[in-house]
C-alpha positions in Angstrom: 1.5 38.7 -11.4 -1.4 40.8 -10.7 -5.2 39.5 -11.1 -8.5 41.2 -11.7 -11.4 40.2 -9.6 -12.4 36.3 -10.5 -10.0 33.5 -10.7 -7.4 33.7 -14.2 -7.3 30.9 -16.3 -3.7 30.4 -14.7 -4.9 29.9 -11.0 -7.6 27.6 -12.3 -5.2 25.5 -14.1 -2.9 25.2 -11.3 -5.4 24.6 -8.8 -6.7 21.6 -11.2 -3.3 20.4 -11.2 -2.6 19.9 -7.6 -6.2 18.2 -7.0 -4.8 15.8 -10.2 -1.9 14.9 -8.4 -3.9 14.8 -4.8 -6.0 12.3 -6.2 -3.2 10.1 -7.6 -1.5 10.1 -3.8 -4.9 8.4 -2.8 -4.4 4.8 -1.9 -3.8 6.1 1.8 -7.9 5.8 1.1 -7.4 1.7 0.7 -5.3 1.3 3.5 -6.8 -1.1 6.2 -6.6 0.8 9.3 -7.6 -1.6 11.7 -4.5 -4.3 10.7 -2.0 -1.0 10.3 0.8 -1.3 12.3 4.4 0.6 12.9 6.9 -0.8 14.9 9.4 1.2 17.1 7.0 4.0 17.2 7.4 6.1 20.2 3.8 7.2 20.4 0.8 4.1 20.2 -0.7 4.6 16.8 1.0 7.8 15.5 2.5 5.6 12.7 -1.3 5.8 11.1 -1.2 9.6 11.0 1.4 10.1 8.4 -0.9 8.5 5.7 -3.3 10.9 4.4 -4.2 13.1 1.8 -1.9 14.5 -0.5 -3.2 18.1 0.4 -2.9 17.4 4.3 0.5 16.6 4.3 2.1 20.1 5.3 0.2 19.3 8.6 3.1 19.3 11.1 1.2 18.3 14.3 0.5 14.9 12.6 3.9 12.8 12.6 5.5 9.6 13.8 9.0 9.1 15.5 11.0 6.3 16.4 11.7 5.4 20.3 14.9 3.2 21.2 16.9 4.2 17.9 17.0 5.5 14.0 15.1 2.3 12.8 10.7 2.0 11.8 8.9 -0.2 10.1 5.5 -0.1 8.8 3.1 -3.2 8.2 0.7 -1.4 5.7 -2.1 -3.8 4.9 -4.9 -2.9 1.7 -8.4 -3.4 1.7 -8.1 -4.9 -1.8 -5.3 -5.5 -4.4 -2.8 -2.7 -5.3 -0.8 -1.6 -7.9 2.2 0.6 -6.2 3.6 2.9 -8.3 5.4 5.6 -6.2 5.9 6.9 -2.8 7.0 10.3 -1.1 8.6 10.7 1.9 8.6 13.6 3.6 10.4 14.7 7.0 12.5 17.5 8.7 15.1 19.4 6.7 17.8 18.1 9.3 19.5 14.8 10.6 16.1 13.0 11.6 14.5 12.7 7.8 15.2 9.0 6.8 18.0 8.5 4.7 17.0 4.7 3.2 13.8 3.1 2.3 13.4 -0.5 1.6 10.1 -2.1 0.6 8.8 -5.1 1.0 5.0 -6.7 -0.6 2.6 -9.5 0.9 4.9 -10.0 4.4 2.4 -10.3 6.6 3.3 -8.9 10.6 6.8 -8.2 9.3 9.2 -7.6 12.2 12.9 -6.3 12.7 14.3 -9.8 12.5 12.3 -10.3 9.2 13.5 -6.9 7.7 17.3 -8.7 7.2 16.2 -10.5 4.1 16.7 -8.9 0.6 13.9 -6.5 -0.1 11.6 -5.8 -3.1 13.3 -2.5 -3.6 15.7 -0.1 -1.8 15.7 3.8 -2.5 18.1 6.2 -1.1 16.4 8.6 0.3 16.8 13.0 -0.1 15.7 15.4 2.3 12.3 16.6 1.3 10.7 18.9 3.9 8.0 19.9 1.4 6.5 16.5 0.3 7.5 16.7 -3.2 9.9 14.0 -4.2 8.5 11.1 -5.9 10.4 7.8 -5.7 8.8 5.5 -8.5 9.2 1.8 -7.8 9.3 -0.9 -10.3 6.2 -1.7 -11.1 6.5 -5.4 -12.2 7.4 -6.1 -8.9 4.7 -4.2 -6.8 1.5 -4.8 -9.0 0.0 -7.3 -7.1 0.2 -6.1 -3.8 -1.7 -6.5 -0.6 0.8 -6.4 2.3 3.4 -3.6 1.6 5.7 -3.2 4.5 8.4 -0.2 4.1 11.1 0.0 6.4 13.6 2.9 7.4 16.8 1.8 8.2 18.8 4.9 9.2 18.5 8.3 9.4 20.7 11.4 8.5 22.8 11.1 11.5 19.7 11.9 14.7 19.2 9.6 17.6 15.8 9.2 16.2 13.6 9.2 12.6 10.7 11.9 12.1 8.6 11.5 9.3 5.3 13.6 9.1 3.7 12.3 5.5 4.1 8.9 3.4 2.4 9.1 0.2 1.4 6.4 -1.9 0.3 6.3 -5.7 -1.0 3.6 -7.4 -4.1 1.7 -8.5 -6.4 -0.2 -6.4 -8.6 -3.3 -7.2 -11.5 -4.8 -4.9 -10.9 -8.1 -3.3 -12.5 -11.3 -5.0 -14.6 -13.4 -2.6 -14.4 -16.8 -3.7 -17.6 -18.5 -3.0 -17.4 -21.9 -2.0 -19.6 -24.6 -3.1 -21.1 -27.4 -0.7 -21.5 -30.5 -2.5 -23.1 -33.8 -0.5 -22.3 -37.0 -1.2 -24.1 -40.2 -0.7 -22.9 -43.0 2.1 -24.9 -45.5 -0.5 -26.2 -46.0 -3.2 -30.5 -45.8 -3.6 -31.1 -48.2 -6.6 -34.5 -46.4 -6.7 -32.7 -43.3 -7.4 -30.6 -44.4 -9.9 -33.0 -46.7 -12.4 -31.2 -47.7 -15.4 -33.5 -47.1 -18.9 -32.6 -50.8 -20.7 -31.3 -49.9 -24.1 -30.6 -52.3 -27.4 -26.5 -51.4 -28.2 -26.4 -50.5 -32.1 -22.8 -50.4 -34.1 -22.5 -47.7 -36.4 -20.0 -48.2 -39.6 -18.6 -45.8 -41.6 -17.9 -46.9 -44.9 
């Protein structure tokens, strides 16, 4: 459809639309970077790189892939508590897209080994070049989360796994510090301290 100069009320309201659904994909923003880690990944600290924004995702120059085989596995600590609610996956329209996602919550330094037990949840996974495909998890099970590892299994058939974006949706509470309280205690008793006020005992009746 052809517009006149300014933007049409339909631009505007799609515009609005993707920056709604940009801002839901934005626990990538809670995501303690320093602790991040991604095992089996062929270049040192690409694994952070696929989590951004929403928007960013059709970045292709920003991707991780695995080294000795098909298998990764990302240890994806929060800076607070979280609420997962979905996740998209997006990779190459061919055999190196991942073709099962298992996650895992509060797993600290999860390794391979680890990754044999029975997960939270296990998707089958579509090919979705475009970052689109939304794969809601069951929320009673994620909504106290602050370790969520996800791990990848297999691929489509490729000697190795490309993925270039990993969204996350989801809700995000700050931490609680607990404060601790110091009490002291005495070795002994000071009797000086602890004078007793003499008192005549009275017996109340109800009658």
């Amino acid at each position: 459809m052809a517009h006149g100069p300014g933007r049409c009320r339909c631009c505007g309201e799609e515009a609005a639309g993707g920056g709604e659904r940009g801002a839901a994909w934005g626990l990538y923003l809670r995501i303690d970077r320093q602790r991040l880690q991604c095992l089996n990944e062929r270049r040192e600290g690409s694994g952070a790189l696929v989590f951004r924004a929403w928007e960013e995702r059709g970045d292709r120059a920003k991707f991780v892939e695995s080294d000795d085989d098909e298998e990764l596995l990302f240890n994806v600590p929060f800076t607070g508590t979280v609420k997962l609610k979905g996740v998209i996956v997006m990779g190459e329209d061919d055999g190196s897209h991942p073709a099962e996602m298992r996650l895992f919550r509060n797993i600290p330094h999860m390794s391979f080994d680890d990754a044999a037990r029975e997960p939270e949840q296990t998707f089958s996974l579509n090919r979705d070049p475009a970052g689109e495909l939304e794969y809601p998890t069951k929320i009673a099970r994620f909504s106290n989360v602050h370790h969520l590892s996800i791990h990848f299994p297999k691929n489509f058939g490729a000697e190795t796994t490309k993925i270039f974006y990993i969204g996350l949706k989801g809700e995000w509470m700050e931490a609680h510090r607990h404060e601790v309280t110091i009490c002291s205690y005495e070795a002994s008793a000071n009797p000086a301290d602890h004078r007793l006020e003499q008192f005549t005992p009275q017996t109340h009746f109800i009658s």
